[in-house]
Every structure is written in structure tokens, then in C-alpha cells.
TORRONU-638315 format. One record per residue (C-alpha): residue in one letter; x, y, z. Coordinates in steps of 0.1 Angstrom, whole numbers, plus 5000, padded with zeros to 4 digits. Example, Ala and Ser with C-alpha at 12.3 -4.5 7.8 and 13.67 -1.06 7.14 Angstrom:
A512349555078S513749895071
END
This chain:
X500050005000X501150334992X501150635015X499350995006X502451155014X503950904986X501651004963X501951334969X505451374962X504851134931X502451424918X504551714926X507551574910X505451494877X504451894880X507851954882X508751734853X506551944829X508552174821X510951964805X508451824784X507652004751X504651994733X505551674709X506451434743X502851584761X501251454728X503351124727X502151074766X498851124755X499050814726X500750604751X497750634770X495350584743X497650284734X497250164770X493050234767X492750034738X494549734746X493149714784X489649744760X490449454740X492249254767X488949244789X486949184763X488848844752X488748754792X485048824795X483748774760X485848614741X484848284723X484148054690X480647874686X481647584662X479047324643X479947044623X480246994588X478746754574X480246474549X478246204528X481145944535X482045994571X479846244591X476446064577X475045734588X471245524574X471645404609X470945734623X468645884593X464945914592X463945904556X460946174546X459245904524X458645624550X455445664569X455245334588X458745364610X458545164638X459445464661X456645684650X453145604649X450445764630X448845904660X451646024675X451846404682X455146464668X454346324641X451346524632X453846844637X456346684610X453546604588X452446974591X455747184590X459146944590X462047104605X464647284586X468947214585X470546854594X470746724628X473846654644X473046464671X475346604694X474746774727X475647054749X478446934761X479946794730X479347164716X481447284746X483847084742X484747114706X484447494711X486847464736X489347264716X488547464685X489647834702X493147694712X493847474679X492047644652X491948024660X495548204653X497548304683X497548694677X494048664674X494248564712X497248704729X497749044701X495749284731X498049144757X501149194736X500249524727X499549644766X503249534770X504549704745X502550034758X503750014786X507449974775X507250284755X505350434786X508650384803X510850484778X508950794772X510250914807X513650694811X516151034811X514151144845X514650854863X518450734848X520950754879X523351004857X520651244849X518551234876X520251424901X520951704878X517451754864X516351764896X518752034903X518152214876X514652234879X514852304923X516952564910X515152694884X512152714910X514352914935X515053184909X511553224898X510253264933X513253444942X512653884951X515553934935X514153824903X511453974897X513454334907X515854244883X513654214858X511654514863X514654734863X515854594829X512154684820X512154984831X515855084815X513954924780X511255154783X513255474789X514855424759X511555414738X509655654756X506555854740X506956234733X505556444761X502756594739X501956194741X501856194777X499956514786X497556364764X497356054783X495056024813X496356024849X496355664864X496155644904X498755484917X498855164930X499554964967X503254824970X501554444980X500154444946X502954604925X505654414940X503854054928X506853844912X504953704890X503654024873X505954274873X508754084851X506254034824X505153644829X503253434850X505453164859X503652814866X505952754896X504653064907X501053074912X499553314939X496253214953X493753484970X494253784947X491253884927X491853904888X490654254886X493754334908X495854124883X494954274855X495254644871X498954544880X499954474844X499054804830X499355044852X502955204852X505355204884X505755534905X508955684901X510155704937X512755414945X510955064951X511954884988X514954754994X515654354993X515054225036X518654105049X517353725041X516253785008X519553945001X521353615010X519353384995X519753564966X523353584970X523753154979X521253144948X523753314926X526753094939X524852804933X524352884898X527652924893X528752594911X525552414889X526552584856X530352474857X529152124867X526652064840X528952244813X531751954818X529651694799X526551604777X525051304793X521751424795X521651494758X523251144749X520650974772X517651164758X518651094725X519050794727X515650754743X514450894715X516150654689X514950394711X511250544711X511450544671X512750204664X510050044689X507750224668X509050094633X508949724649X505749764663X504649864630X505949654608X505149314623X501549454636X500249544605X500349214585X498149034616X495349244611X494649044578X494248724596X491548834623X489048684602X485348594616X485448184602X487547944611X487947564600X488747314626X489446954628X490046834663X490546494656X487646394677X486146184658X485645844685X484046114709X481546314683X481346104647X482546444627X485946534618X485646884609X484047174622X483047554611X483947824639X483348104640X484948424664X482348694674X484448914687X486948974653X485349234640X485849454674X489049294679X490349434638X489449794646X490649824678X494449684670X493649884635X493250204662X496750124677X498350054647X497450404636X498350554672X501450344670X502150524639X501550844641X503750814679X506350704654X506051054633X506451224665X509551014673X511151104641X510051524645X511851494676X515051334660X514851584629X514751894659X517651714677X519851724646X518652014628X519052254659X522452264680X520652194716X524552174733X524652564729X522352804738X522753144740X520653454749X520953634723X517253724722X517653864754X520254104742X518254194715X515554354732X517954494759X517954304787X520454114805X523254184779X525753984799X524153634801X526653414790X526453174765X525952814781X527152454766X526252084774X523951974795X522752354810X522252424772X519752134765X517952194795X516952554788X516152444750X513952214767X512752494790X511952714763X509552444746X507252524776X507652884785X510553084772X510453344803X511853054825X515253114807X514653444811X514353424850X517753184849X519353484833X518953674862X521453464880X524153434856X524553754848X528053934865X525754254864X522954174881X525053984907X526954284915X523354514917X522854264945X525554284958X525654664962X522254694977X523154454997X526354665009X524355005009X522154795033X524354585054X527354845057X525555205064X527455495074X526455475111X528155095110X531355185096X531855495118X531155245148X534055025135X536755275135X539355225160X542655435167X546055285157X549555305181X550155655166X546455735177X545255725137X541955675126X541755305114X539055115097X539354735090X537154555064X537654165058X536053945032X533654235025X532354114987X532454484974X533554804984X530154985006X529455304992X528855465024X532855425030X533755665011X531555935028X534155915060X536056235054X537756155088X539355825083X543055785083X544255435075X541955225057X542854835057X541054585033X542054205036X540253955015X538154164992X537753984957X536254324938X537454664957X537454924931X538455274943X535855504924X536155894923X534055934958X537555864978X538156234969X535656275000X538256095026X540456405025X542056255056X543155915042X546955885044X547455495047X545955215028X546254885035X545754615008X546354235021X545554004993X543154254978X543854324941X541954694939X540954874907X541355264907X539355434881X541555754867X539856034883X540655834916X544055764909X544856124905X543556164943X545655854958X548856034937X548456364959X547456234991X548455924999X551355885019X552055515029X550555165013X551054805025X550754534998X549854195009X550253904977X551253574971X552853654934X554353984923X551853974891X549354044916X550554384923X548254664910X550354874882X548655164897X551055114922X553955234904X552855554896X551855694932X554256054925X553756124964X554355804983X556155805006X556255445021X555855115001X555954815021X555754455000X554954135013X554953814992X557053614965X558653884947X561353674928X560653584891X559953174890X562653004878X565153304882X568253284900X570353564894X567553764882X564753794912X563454064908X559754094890X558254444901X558154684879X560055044874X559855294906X561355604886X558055754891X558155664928X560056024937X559056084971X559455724982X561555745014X560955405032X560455055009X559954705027X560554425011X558854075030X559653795004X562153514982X564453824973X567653704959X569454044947X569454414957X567654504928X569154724907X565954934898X565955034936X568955334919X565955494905X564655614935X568655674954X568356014960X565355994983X565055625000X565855675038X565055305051X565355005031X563654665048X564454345037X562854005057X564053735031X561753475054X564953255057X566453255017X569553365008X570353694996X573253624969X573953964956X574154244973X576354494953X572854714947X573254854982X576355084966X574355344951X572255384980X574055604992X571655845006X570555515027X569755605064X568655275081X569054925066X567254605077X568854275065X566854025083X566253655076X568753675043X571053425054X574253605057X577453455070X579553775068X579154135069X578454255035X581254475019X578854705004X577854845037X581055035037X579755275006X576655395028X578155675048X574755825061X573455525076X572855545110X571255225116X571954855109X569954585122X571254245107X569053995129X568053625123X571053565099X574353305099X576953555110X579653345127X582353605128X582254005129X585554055117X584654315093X583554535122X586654765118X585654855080X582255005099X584555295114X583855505081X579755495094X580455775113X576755835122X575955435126X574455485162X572455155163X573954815155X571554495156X573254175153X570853935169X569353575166X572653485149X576053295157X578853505167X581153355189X583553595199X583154005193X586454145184X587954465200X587454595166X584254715183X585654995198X586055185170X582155245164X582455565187X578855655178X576655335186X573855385211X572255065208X573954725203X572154435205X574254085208X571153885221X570953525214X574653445200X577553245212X579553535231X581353345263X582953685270X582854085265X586254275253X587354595271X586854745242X583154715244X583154965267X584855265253X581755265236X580655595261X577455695240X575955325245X572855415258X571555045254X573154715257X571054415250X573554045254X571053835265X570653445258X574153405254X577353215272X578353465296X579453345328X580653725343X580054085339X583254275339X583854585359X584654805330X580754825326X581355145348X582055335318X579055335302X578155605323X574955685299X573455295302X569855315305X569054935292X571154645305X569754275289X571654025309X569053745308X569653385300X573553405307X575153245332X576353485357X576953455395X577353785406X577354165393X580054395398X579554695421X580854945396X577654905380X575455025404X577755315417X578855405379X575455335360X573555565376X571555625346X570155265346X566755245340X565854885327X567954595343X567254245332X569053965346X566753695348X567453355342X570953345354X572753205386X572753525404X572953435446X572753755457X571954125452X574154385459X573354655483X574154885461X571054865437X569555155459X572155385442X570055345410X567055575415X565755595382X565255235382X561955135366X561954795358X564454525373X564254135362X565853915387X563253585385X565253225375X568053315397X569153135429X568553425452X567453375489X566353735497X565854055481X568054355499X566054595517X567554885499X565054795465X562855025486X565055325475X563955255437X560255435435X560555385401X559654995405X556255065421X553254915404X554854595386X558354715382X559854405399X559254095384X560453855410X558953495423X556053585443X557453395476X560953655476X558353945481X557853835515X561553825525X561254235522X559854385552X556354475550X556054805543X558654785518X556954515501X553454745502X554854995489X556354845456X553054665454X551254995451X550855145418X551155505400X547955575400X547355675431X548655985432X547756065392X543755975393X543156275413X545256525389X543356365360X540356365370X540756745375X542356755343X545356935361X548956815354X550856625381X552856905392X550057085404X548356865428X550156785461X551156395463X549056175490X550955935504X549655625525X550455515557X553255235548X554555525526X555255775552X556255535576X558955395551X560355715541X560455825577X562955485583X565355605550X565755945567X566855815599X569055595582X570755845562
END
């Protein structure tokens, strides 16, 4: 038994299945089932009717006996007397034929034997034969819906088809092309003061789907709407203020619609199989036909009313042969003679349908009609299996295809897509997104935003401006609005700038990050930005293949102003182009991420060069070319394979090189050449091999900062004194035991101390010398206690100590309270009177005063 829900969904995919079906397959389902009418006719008339009535026929040497006969001329028969009534009705009227002497059952008998033996086969199975073969062309009439490789896909196509004609977007789509088409043909205005005002009409009625784009869709069908109301909609013209705006779910469903196109379309255009499968159904369809035909035909002939029969039953009846006939030939001759002819004429419709396959290219289909009138001039063309679908399509309605159009056309997805922006990304939204930057800049962020909303270019306040993952970002003239906007951000964001914005980004823009993975991707925009200032590149910016030759950016002549470049990629060479802009590069950056750099005689004409990163490049030795860059004043050369810094002493000629960064590499052993950089500030020897420091080091008296952390030391020397300007001391991850005193008592300047991580047992007293102490490091040492003179240093209070939590308590108590206490104190007051600090008298707790009160007495 079959459920209602069964049959339900039975009957709802046969509605669906309609519109696949064009006008010669309806009319071939309708002779199947005049086909299948006629021979359920004629089979239940041979199972309730059918039958041969047979007599004998009668034969002067076999079938006749003088023991049986009663001659006419013999009155005195022993049998019959005179008196006898019957024989006073034979003497009036004798009876008319020959007697057979048989009875009912003998008649039934040889009738029975007489229908299987004497009456032809076709003449008693042809209806049955004839149901089977309707109902084999009844299933080969819909074999491509139910195949396993077609299928799936019609039944995409069409759930997809249904989604776009029931879809808002549609029918918007449609009315806008509609409305662009009429404004291009539109009366004179003499016509249209002559023409009578309409009123206008509700929104619920105008904004029907299945009106306003000019069809009535059958997957459409709206019940409870009158058809005055119907017909009013079609005629009367649209008001010209702007129709609603698409709800937030429309919008997406439109938007997963138009991606599921896409994905449906490239999936069906790979092959053809539901063209080979329903052309093949159709040979099939057309040679069933031709067979039925040709062997039906000939049989009709022998349905014939009379029959002879000799059933050899002779011993049981005295006859041998016997006249039958069949009552129900006649009916049974014109109804086969009905299917032959539906047979046949199915047949002519099986051989249209081949003539339309071969005389019309149903594996491309294009919308060329569509541009003809004006609408939806960017359908693409569609091939395969798409294509013979909307040939199909077209059969039964051609505004189906029309509706599909909507949703392959780039144009209309990107009209969604901008209301869509206009709706989702407002004004008010953006402004709420903006953040501030380190520098206390304006910043907005957008990520895997589809478009570029038009309301961002309305923020004439917005500084930087970073995009990240947008497929289309197209910079139209409006960003002459964002008078403010100094820094762009692009991270694997290829943007289009229309000319009339271009010219704006060339006057304004000061600084642009480029994120990519190849260096094709790079905008040529890019190269002709006359007032940038800062370029900074990260991706694969070596050619492929290219050894020598890595470079793959283009010319930066035009670059003028360009004063810092960055460089975050595979770079093998300085590139030569980077001469172009010599005279005004300040700070070059290169992070090679780990490859090595091979040449690096480019860096000689730079001479103008300021600061110069060399990171991850895989050095082993200082580069000679340094020695040709007499302005630069910083080097940082971290992360690389420097083993030796022998070349140090050719660095004396940098006589303004005041920070030296040689980190994160291998040096083993730093030469007294050091001594000659008289003008380093910063040197950073963190993370190398150095088991000891030359006294050299420290004739170094500008050092201001001296970062040797994670290295091999296992003592401090005393000349540290020296560097009577120190204000950063990095000591961490060595392993020294003890610090010299000269550093407390010489180092006065000392404001960061870190020696964590080293075998440190004790403190000395003198760390309370250093009173402008603000953060000291001392945890992953082996110290017992902390000297009571850290309470000298206010400049640790509020975090300035980082120390194991269970050494705090070996201070006393007040101490320990009052390096616990932070700044704020004293500042919330003076801030929240908007006063400066100087101003407002300090307040001081209890532990305070009490502590400074014991340091008086003590001094």
C-alpha cells in the first residue's frame, strides 16, 4: 500500500517534470495512453467475451449414417406411429437444417478445443502483447528522468530553476531591465499630457513576482488575489520614487542562489549525458515504433470471423471437421487497427523529435534574444547539459530562461551585491567600526567584504583604511571625500582605481601595504603613486625559475618621494631598479623569510641610505657593500648565519651608525674591533654564542642600550662602569653568578635591568644607588632574599619587579606594600581634575610615610 504522502510527492515531481516536456512528448504521453486504453479494451473483452461457437460439417462418406437417418418418404417407421403428436407436427411443417445429434456438452467441448487449435495465436494474445509494449514505450517515454546520471541533475536544475523564479530578487531584476527598455522608447511628452492620469497603486500588489517581470510563471501561482487586481497590475505604470529594498534574508538567499548557479552551471557544462541519454531514448522510442509497425500490421489480415477446425475427435463426436466462427473479430480488427494508427503516428512524432535534435544545436544555447530586446546583455552563452535543459525549458515557457538569466548575469549579481552593501554596511556601521592605531590614527578594517560599501567613502575623517580579502574593491572617484586618508592597506586585495581616483591617491596618499602571494598580483597603479612615501611589499617577489635575476616588480622611477620601501619575500638580489629612487630612499627593509640573499652589490648606490634592515637573508658575513653607505645610521642584521664580525673595523667610516643589531645569529666571539664604532647607542648581541665581552666594548661611552641576552656569559666585567649613559642592561639567559658593584655606583642612569634566568645568589646593596630604576628582572635566579634597599627604587612601584611571588615576602612589610602599590594613586586625582601632576600635592599612604620616615633616619 502506498502512503498519501507517497503519492503526493509522486504528483508534485510529475508537476515538476513538465516543464521539461515540450509539446510533441505531452502529445506522445497522450497516445501511450490511448495505446494503453485500447488494449486494456480489448484484453477484457477476450477475458469476458471472448469465444468460437463451432458446428459440424457434414460429409456423405464419414459424418452421415442410414443408421441414424429418418427418411421423409417412409410413413410406417417403427418409432413413430400415425397417432403420435410429433408426428402430426412433422406431417404439418418438418423441421429445417441437418441434425447432428450432438449435445451441449459435446458443443462445449469442441468449442473449447477449437479456440486453442483452430483460431491464430494473435487473434488471442495480440491485446495482451500490445499492453506490454505500451507500457514499455510508457517507460521509455520518461527513462532520462529517472536514469541515475541524469537524475540528480534535472532535479537540480529544475529546484533551481524554481528558487529563481520565486526568488525577490528576480522579479526586481527584471523590472529594472524593464524599466531601463522603456526609457529608451519613451513616447513624446505631447503623448503623455494627452494620456490620462492613472492612480497609483499599493506596493502588495505592484511588487507581485509574477507580474511585474512580464510572465506568469507556473511555479509561481499566487492564490487569494482577485483578477481584477491582476489585471490592474499589468497595466498600470510604476511610481517613480525608488521601490523597497531586498530584507537582509532575501539578500542572501539571493546571493547563495547566485553561487549555486555558478557551482550548477560549471558542473553541467563539463559533459553532455543528459543529451546522449535523451537521444538515445528517442532513437529507442522510434525503432519500437518501426517494429511495432511492421510486424503489427500484416496480423490484422488474419482476424477473420470463420474458422475451420478439425480436432481429431472423431471416436467422441462421429465428425471430423468443424466450422467456427469468432464473434468478437470484428471488434477485435478495429481496435488493434486504432493502435496500429496511434502506433504510427507516435512514430512520426519520434522521428519530428530526432529531425529537431539534429537540425537545431541543443549543446549551445545562447541569449541572444535577450540581448536583443535589451535586457540582461551579459548572460553568457551556456554549453552541454545547461544548454539542453533550457532548450527544453523554452519548449514550455520561454520566460523560464529568462528568469535563469537573472542569476548568471555578472551584472545583476553585483546590483545585489551593492544593495546588499548599501544595506548591510550604512554609514552609522562603519563609523562604529573605527578604531585608533599606536600612533592614535583613525583605522577602519574591512575583511571578506564582497564589494567595496558606498557609504565608506563618505568618511572624510578616516586615516588608514585596511581591506583584507576583498575579491572586487574598486576605488571609484568618491574617495576624493576621505580628505584624511593617508594609509591604505591592501592584504590579498587586488583593487581597481578608476582614473579620476587615481589622481587623488597620487596627491594624498602617503603610505600603502601590499599583501600577495605572486608579484603579478601587484596593481600597476601602484607604480605611479608620484607622492608616496612608504611602500611596504609582502609576498614572492622573485621571478619563477630565476636565480640571478629575482626581481619581478616593475620600474619605481616615478616613485619620487618614496622614502621608506619594505620588502617581506624570496628576494635573491638588491635590485638594481631600487637606483631609481637613490636620492630619496631613507630606510630600506628586507625579511628574506629564511632565503639567501646572493647579491648584494645594489646596496652601493644607495648612498643616501639611512637605516637598513637585513633580516632573515641568510648572511654568513658582513656585507662589503655596507662600507659605501656613509649616512646610515642604523643596521639591524638579525636572524642571519653571522659566525664571525671580523669586518666590524671596516664599519668605522659609518660615522653616524648609532644602532647596530646583530641578533638571533651565531657569533662566537666579538672582536675589540668594536671599539672603534664611537657613535653606537644601541647594540644588541642577544641570542649568540659570546662566552665573553672585550674591554673594548666599553669605550663605547654613548651606549645608551646594551642588549646580550641568551648568550654564554658566565661574568660581567667591571669596566661596565663606563657606560656611564646605560639606561638598558639585557643580561638574561646567561650564566652569571654575581654583578659587579661598579655597576650600580657608575650606572646611575640605569633604567631597565634584566637579569633573569641566570645563577645570580645574591643582590648587591648597592642597587638602591639606582633611582631611576623602573623595571628590574631578577626571577630564574638562585637568590634567597631581596635587599631591603629595592625600597630606594620608587620607580619599581606598580609591577616594576618581576620576582617569584614567595621572595616578596623576605622584604619587610612596608617595603613590600609599597612596591606593590601602583602609580595611579597619586595621578587619578590630577586627572580627574584635568590638572597636570605638578600641580596637585602627592598623597601618600600610611606604609608610605612610615617607610620614608625609616630611610631618613637611616641616612
Amino acid at each position: 500500500m502506498f502512503t498519501l504522502s507517497e503519492l503526493w510527492s509522486v504528483s508534485e515531481r510529475q508537476g515538476r517534470y513538465k516543464l521539461l516536456k515540450p509539446w510533441w512528448e505531452v502529445f506522445m504521453d497522450y497516445l501511450v495512453l490511448l495505446m494503453l486504453m485500447v488494449s486494456v479494451l480489448a484484453g477484457t473483452l477476450l477475458l469476458s467475451k471472448d469465444g468460437v461457437v463451432c458446428v459440424p460439417v457434414h460429409s456423405l462418406s464419414s459424418n452421415y449414417s442410414s443408421n441414424f437417418e429418418i427418411p421423409s418418404d417412409s410413413p410406417t417407421s417403427p418409432f413413430i406411429s400415425d397417432t403420435s403428436p410429433s408426428h402430426s407436427i412433422l406431417a404439418e411443417g418438418p423441421a429445417k437444417g441437418r441434425r447432428t445429434n450432438l449435445d451441449f456438452q459435446q458443443y462445449v467441448y469442441i468449442s473449447q478445443v477449437c479456440y486453442h487449435e483452430a483460431l491464430p495465436w494473435f487473434s488471442r494474445f495480440l491485446p495482451y502483447v500490445t499492453l506490454l509494449q505500451s507500457l514499455l514505450l510508457l517507460a521509455s517515454g520518461c527513462f532520462w528522468f529517472h536514469f541515475p546520471l541524469t537524475s540528480a541533475r534535472i532535479e537540480h536544475f529544475l529546484a533551481i530553476l524554481g528558487k529563481c523564479c520565486e526568488s525577490p530578487w528576480t522579479s526586481r531584476a527584471l523590472s529594472r531591465t524593464a524599466k531601463l527598455d522603456s526609457a529608451h522608447s519613451q513616447p513624446p511628452e505631447e503623448e503623455q499630457m494627452m494620456r490620462p492620469q492613472v492612480p497609483p497603486v499599493p506596493a502588495s500588489i505592484t511588487r507581485q513576482s509574477s507580474l511585474d517581470s512580464g510572465t506568469d510563471s507556473p511555479l509561481l501561482v499566487r492564490a487569494g488575489k482577485p483578477a481584477s487586481l491582476l489585471k490592474t497590475a499589468q497595466v498600470i505604470p510604476e511610481v517613480s520614487r525608488p521601490g523597497p529594498t531586498l530584507d537582509r534574508s532575501d539578500g542572501e538567499q539571493a546571493r547563495a542562489l547566485f553561487e549555486r548557479v555558478r557551482r550548477f552551471r560549471s558542473h553541467c557544462e563539463s559533459s553532455d549525458i543528459i543529451y546522449k541519454v535523451y537521444t538515445t531514448q528517442t532513437v529507442f522510442k522510434v525503432l519500437k515504433a518501426i517494429v511495432i509497425v511492421s510486424y503489427t500490421a500484416p496480423l490484422l489480415g488474419s482476424i477473420t470471423f470463420s474458422h475451420m477446425c478439425q480436432p481429431h475427435s472423431f471416436a467422441l463426436t462421429g465428425y471430423q471437421v468443424f466450422q467456427c466462427s469468432h464473434s468478437l473479430s470484428s471488434v477485435l480488427r478495429k481496435l488493434m487497427q486504432a493502435y496500429v494508427g496511434l502506433v504510427g503516428l507516435y512514430g512520426l512524432l519520434g522521428i519530428y523529435t530526432l529531425y529537431w535534435i539534429v537540425h537545431k544545436s541543443l549543446r549551445q544555447y545562447s541569449f541572444q534574444c535577450l540581448r536583443d530586446v535589451g535586457s540582461m546583455l551579459d548572460a553568457p552563452d551556456l554549453s552541454n547539459d545547461l544548454a539542453f535543459l533550457l532548450h527544453m525549458t523554452d519548449q514550455y515557457d520561454p520566460l523560464l530562461a529568462q528568469r535563469l538569466s537573472v542569476f548568471l548575469s555578472p551584472v545583476s549579481e553585483t546590483r545585489l551585491m551593492e544593495e546588499n552593501l548599501e544595506c548591510r554596511w550604512n554609514a552609522t556601521r562603519l563609523r562604529s567600526m573605527i578604531t585608533s592605531d599606536h600612533q592614535g590614527r583613525s583605522l577602519l578594517q574591512l575583511v571578506a567584504v564582497p564589494r567595496l560599501p558606498p557609504a565608506l567613502f563618505t568618511l572624510s575623517q578616516l586615516e588608514v583604511l585596511k581591506l583584507e580579502l576583498i575579491g572586487d574593491a574598486k576605488l571609484t572617484a568618491q574617495i576624493s571625500n576621505m580628505s584624511a586618508l593617508r594609509e591604505l592597506h591592501l592584504y590579498h586585495c587586488s583593487a581597481a582605481v578608476e582614473p579620476t581616483a587615481l589622481v587623488v591617491l597620487q596627491e594624498r596618499l602617503e603610505s600603502l601595504h601590499l599583501t600577495f602571494t605572486q608579484a603579478a598580483e601587484i596593481p600597476s597603479w601602484v607604480y605611479s603613486l608620484r607622492g608616496l612615501q612608504e611602500l611596504h611589499l609582502t609576498g614572492r617577489l622573485a621571478s619563477e625559475g630565476s636565480v640571478g635575476r629575482g626581481w619581478a616588480l616593475g620600474s619605481l622611477r616615478h616613485l619620487r618621494h618614496l622614502r621608506v620601501l619594505t620588502l617581506r619575500g624570496m628576494v635573491q638580489r638588491i635590485p638594481a631598479e631600487l637606483s631609481e629612487i637613490a636620492g630619496s630612499l631613507v630606510r630600506l627593509e628586507i625579511h628574506n623569510e629564511g632565503t639567501r640573499l646572493l647579491v648584494l652589490t645594489g646596496l652601493r648606490r644607495l648612498v643616501g641610505l639611512g637605516e637598513l634592515e637585513l633580516q632573515g637573508c641568510q648572511l654568513e658575513r658582513l656585507p662589503s657593500a655596507l662600507l659605501a653607505l656613509t649616512r646610515l645610521r642604523s643596521l639591524d642584521l638579525q636572524q642571519n648565519c653571522l659566525r664571525t664580525l671580523e669586518e666590524l673595523l671596516g664599519l668605522q667610516h659609518l660615522r653616524r651608525l648609532s644602532c647596530l643589531r646583530l641578533a638571533h645569529n651565531r657569533v662566537l666571539a666579538l672582536p675589540a674591533s668594536v671599539g672603534m664604532l664611537r657613535a653606537l647607542e644601541l647594540l644588541d648581541l642577544s641570542h649568540n654564542q659570546l662566552q665573553n665581552l672585550p674591554p673594548a666594548l666599553f669605550t663605547l661611552h654613548r651606549l645608551r642600550r646594551l642588549l646580550l641576552g641568551g648568550n654564554l656569559l658566565e661574568e660581567l666585567p667591571a669596566d661596565v662602569g663606563a657606560l656611564t649613559l646605560l639606561t638598558e642592561l639585557d643580561l638574561s639567559g646567561n650564566r652569571i653568578e654575581s654583578l659587579p658593584k661598579e655597576l650600580f655606583t657608575s650606572c646611575v642612569e640605569l633604567r631597565i635591568l634584566n637579569v633573569a634566568n641566570n645563577s645570580l645568589g645574591t643582590l648587591q646593596p648597592g642597587l638602591g644607588c639606582l633611582s631611576h630604576l623602573s623595571q628590574l628582572d631578577v626571577h630564574g635566579n638562585n637568590l634567597e632574599e631581596l635587599p631591603v634597599e629595592l625600597g630606594c627604587c620608587s620607580g619599581l612601584r606598580g609591577g616594576g619587579l618581576l620576582v617569584e611571588s614567595w621572595l616578596l615576602h623576605t622584604l619587610p612589610g612596608h617595603i613590600r606594600d609599597f612596591l606593590q602599590q601602583t602609580h595611579s594613586t597619586s595621578c587619578a586625582s590630577s586627572e580627574a581634575n584635568s590638572r597636570p601632576v605638578s600641580d596637585s600635592f602627592p598623597t601618600f599612604s600610611t606604609a608610605q610615610w612610615s617607610f620614608l620616615s625609616a630611610v631618613e633616619s637611616r641616612i
